[in-house]
N, C-alpha and C positions, 0 to 999 in steps of 0.2 A: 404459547410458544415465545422463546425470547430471540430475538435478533440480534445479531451478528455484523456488522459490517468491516470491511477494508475499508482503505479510503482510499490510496492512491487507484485513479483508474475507476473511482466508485463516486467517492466524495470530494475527491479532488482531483485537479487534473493531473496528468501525467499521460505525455509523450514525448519517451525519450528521444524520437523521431526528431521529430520539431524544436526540442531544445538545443540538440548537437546542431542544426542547420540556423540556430541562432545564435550560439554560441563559436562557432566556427565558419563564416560564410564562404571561407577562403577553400573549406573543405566538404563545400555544400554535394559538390558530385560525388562524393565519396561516403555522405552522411549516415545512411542505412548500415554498412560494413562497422565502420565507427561507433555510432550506438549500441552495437549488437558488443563491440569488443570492450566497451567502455562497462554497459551495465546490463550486458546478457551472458558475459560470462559464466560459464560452470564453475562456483567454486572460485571466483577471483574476486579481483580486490570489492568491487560495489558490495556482493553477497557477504564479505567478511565486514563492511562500514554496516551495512542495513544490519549485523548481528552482533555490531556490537566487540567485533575483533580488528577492525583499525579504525585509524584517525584519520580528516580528511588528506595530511600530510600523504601519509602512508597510502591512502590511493595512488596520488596523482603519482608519487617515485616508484611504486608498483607498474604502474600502465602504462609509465613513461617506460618503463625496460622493455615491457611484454610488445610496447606496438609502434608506431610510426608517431605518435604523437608527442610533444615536446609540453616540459609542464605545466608552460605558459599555456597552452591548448587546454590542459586540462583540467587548469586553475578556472578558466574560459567557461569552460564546460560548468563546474562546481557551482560557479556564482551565476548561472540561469538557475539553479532546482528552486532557488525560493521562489521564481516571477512562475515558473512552472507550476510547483505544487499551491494553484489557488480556489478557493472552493469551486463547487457545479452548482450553481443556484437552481435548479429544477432537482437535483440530487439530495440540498439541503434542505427545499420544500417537501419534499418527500420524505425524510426524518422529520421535520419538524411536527407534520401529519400524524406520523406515526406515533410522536410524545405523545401529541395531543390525546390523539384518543386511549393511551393509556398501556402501551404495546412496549414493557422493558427490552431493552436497548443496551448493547455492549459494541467493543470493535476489534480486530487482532490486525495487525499494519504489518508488513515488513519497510521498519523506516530508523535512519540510523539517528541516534538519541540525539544529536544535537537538532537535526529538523525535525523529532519529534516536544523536543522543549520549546522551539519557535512556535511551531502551529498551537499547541498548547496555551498558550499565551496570546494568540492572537485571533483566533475562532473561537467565539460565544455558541458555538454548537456543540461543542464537547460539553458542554454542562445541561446536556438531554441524554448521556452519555448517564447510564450506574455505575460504568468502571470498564477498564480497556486494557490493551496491551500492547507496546511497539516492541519488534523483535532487536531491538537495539537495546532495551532495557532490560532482555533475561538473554540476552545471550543466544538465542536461538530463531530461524525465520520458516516462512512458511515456503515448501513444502513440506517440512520435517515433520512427522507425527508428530514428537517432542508438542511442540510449539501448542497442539492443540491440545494435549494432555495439559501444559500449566496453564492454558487458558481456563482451562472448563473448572479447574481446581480452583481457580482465584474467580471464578466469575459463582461456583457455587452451582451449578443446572446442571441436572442430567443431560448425557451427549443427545438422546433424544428429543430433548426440548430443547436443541438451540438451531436455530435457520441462518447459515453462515451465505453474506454475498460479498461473490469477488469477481471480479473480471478474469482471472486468469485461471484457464481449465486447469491447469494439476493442483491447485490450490482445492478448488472447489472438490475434484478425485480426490483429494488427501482427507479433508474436513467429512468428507462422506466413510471413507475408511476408518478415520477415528468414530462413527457412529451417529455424529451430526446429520443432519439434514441440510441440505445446499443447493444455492442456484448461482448459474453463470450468470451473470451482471451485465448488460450491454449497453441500457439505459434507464434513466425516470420513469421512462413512461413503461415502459416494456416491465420493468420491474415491480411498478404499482400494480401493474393488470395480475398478473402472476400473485402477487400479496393478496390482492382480494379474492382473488378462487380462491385462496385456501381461509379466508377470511379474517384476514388478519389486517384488512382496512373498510 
């Protein structure tokens, strides 16, 4: 079986929760409402940066029209994702486990290609990695069948042999509909235990 990983949420942290309430104190009581409209949008600007169809420009004057927020706020917002997305050291003990004993390894991200060239560059963990994918770099993010169709083609495995973990249910529903095998991600530990039932540590 080859493995699968995301990483925001998996390998790395990410809560857009907590970055809005740090990036914005002034709009701390309003935080929740604001993250959901900043990067839970259906179809708006975050989902079109994570694939790769705007620049971080084009967010911020996008979001400034759509909501209450001024671009200063959301320039604000922009420059926490790098202190946000920074590894899980129990997450990255747990890949590194898994090199070891010999278990190939892949990852498909929804991450917009300039912080996927940053992290690229600066975690020595991606080279436990045989090859990956951020949906910033084709064009397409996940939930979309798509995404899992050019993964499995550039990764080379039958959709049967690949074990995709994510954090986020319709992702995991999606990777199972393309034919993968998948688990909801919650944590390290919870996620080793599950590997070893199927034996795969």
């Amino acid at each position: 079986m080859h493995l699968v990983f995301d990483l925001g949420g998996v390998l790395l942290r990410w809560r857009p929760l907590e970055l809005v309430r740090r990036a914005l104190p002034h709009r701390a009581d309003d935080a929740e409402r604001l993250a959901r409209s900043i990067f839970g949008h259906p179809g708006g600007e975050w989902s079109r940066f994570d694939r790769g169809l705007l620049d971080a420009d084009g967010v911020v004057a996008g979001i400034a029209v759509r909501t209450d927020l001024t671009p200063d706020d959301l320039r604000a917002v922009l420059a926490q994702v790098p202190s946000e997305l920074v590894p899980v050291p129990s997450s990255v003990a747990l890949l590194e486990r898994l090199h070891d004993g010999g278990t190939p390894m892949f990852y498909l991200s929804n991450m917009p290609a300039p912080h996927a060239d940053r992290l690229e560059a600066e975690h020595a963990f991606f080279g436990l990695f045989a090859d990956g994918v951020f949906s910033g770099r084709v064009h397409l993010a996940k939930p979309d069948p798509a995404i899992f169709e050019v993964a499995q083609e550039r990764f080379g495995v039958p959709a049967g042999d690949l074990l995709f973990l994510d954090d986020h249910a319709p992702n995991v529903d999606a990777a199972r509909s393309a034919g993968w095998h998948a688990l909801l991600f919650t944590d390290a530990a919870a996620c080793e235990a599950e590997l070893a039932v199927r034996g795969l540590l």
